[in-house]
Each structure stands twice: as C-alpha cells, then as structure tokens.
C-alpha positions as CSV (number, residue, x, y, z in Angstrom):
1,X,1.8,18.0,-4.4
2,X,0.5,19.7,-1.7
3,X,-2.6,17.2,-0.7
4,X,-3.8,15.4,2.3
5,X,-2.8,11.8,1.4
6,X,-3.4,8.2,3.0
7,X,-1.3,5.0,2.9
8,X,-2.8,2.0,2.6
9,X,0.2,-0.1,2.1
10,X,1.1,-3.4,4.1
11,X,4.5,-4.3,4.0
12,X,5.2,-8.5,2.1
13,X,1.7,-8.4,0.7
14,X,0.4,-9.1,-2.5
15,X,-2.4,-8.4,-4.7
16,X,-5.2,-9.7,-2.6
17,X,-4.6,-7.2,0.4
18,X,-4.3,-4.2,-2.3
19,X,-7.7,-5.6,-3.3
20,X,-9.0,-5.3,-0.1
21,X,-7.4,-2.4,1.2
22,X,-9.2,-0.2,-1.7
23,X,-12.0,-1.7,-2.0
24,X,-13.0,-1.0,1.7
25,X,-11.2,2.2,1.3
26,X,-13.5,3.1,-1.7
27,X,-16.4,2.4,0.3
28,X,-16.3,4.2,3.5
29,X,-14.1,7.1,2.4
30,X,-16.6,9.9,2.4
31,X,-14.1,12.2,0.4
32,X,-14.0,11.5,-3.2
33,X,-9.5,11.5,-3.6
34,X,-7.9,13.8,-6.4
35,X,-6.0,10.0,-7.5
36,X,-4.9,6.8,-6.2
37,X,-1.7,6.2,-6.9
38,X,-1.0,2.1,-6.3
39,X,2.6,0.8,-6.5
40,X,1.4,-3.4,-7.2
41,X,3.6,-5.7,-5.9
42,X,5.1,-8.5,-7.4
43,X,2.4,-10.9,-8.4
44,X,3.4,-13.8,-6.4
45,X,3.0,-12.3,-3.0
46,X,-0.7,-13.4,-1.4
47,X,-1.7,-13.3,2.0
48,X,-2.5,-17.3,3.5
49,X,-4.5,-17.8,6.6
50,X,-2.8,-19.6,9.5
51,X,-5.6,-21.2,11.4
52,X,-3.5,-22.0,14.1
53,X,-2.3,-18.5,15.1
54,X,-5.6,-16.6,13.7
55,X,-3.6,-14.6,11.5
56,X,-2.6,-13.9,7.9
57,X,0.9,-14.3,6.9
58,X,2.7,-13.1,3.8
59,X,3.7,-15.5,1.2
60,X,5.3,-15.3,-2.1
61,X,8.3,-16.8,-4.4
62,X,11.0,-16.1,-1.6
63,X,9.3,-18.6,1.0
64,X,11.9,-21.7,1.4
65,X,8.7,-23.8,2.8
66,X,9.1,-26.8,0.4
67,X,5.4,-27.3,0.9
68,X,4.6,-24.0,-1.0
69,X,6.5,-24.5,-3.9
70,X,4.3,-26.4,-5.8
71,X,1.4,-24.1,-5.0
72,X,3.8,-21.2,-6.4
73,X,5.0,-23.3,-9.6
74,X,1.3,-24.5,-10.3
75,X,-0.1,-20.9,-9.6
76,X,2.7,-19.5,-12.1
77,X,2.3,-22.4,-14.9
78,X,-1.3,-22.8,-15.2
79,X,-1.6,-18.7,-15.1
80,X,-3.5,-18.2,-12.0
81,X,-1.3,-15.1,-10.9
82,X,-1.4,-13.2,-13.9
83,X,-5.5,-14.4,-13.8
84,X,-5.7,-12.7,-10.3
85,X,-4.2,-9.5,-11.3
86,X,-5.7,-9.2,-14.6
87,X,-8.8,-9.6,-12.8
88,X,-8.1,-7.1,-9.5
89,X,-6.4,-4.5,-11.8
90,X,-9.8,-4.5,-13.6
91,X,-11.8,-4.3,-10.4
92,X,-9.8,-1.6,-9.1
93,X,-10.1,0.5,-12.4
94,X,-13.7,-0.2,-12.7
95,X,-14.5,0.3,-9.3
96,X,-11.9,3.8,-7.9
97,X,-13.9,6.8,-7.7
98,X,-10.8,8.9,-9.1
99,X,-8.1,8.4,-11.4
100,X,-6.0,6.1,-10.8
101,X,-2.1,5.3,-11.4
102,X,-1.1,2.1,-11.3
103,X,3.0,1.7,-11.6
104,X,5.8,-1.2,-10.7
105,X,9.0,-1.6,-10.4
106,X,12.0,-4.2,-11.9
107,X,11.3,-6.8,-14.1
108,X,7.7,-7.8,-13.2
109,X,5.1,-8.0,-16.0
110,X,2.6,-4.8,-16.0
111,X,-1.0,-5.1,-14.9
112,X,-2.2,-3.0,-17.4
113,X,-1.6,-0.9,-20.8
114,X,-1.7,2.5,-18.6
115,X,0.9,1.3,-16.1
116,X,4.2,3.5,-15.5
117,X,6.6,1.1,-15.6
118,X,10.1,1.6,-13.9
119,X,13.1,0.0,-14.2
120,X,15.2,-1.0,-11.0
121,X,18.3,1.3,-11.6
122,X,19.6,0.5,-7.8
123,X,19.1,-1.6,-5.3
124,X,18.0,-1.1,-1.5
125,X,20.2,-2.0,1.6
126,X,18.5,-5.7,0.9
127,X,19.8,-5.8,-2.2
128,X,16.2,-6.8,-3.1
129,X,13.9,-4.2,-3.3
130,X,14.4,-1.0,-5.8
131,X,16.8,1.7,-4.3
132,X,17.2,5.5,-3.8
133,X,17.7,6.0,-7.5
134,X,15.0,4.4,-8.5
135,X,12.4,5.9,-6.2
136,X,14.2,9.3,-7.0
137,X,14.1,8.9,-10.7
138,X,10.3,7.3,-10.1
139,X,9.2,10.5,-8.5
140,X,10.3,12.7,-11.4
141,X,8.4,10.3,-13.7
142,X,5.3,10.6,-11.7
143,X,5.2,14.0,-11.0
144,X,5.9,14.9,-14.7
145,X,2.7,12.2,-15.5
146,X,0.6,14.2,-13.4
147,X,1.3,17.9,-14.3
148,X,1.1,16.3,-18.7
149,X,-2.5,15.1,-17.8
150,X,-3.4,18.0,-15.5
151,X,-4.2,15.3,-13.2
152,X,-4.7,17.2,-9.9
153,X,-5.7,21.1,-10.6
C-alpha cells in the first residue's frame, strides 16, 4: 500500500490487550493513521495476572488447567465474552481517530456488522491457526475493500 505501518500485535492474546494496545496507541501517537486495520482474536483468549511471577500470561479455551475451565464455561454461558467484545469493539470504533477495519478469521462469531469476515480455507503448520491460503486470499479481500471505499488516497 505503500505506508509507514506499525504492529501492535501480541502473539496468544485476547481482546483485552487489543484494548489496550490501541487505546494507548490512540493516545500518544502524534500522527493521525490513514486506517487501523485489527485482526480480533478469538474471543476466549484474555491476558490473567500471575502475582507470583509479576507477569501476564495468555489464556484462553486451549488451557488444559482444570482450574480454568469453569471460568471459560461460566464466561461462555452467562455471555460475558461476547459482553467484552461487544463492548471493546464499540470502544475502539468510538474512540480510533481513523477508519478502522476490523476482520477475523474461521468460525468465530463477528464483533461487528462491518467486520470482513474470512473463512479458514487452510490451515498453518499447527494445524490450528488459518494458513497460507487464507492469508493470501485475505489480502486480495482487503486490498479490494480498501481501493471500493477509496480508503487510503
């Protein structure tokens, strides 16, 4: 596209460090950005302090602790997940000083009517996370998006 660009991204986080990451982001960053484009991550991934270590660690649906499961079940049955990203997504929207896309990948729910969803046609080496395909076909789909809406002149 031919822009100076940053990367905020934090590898096994979740909603609340996307939050965060922005948010201060929005709020120092002298230069106003052309967009923000935010890839959300699945919707059960959160950040939980370890008091012991002094240090976040990621958590989500693939921890085998037996001690977070009912935290994670709870979270997903009494809605508080979706609650959170309902209410970040909203933040974010209100709050970014540019356009903003906001996309996923697979099978997760989208945040929001403007999302660009993208289906998981491959899988990475971890057979977890989308593959070459999929970010390929992804990057069509975005750049497309942005030269429709005349997004960056």
């Amino acid at each position: 596209m031919g822009v100076d660009y940053y990367n905020l991204a934090l590898p096994a986080t979740g909603i609340d460090v996307v939050e965060y990451n922005l948010l201060t982001w929005f709020f120092t960053v002298i230069k106003k950005p052309k967009l923000i484009i935010v890839q959300w991550p699945d919707h059960s991934r959160y950040i939980e302090y370890d008091f012991q270590i002094q240090r976040g660690l990621e958590r989500g649906s693939w921890n085998t602790e037996p001690d977070k499961f009912p935290f994670i079940v709870n979270a997903e049955d009494t809605g508080m997940f979706y609650a959170r990203k309902s209410m970040t997504y909203t933040l974010l929207d209100t709050c970014s000083p540019s356009t903003m896309i906001p996309f996923n990948f697979g099978n997760q729910q989208d945040y929001g009517i403007h999302d660009l969803h993208m289906p998981t046609l491959d899988k990475a080496r971890d057979l977890s996370h989308a593959g070459i395909k999929s970010h390929e076909e992804f990057t069509k789909t975005l750049l497309n998006h942005i030269e429709v809406n005349r997004l960056i002149k």
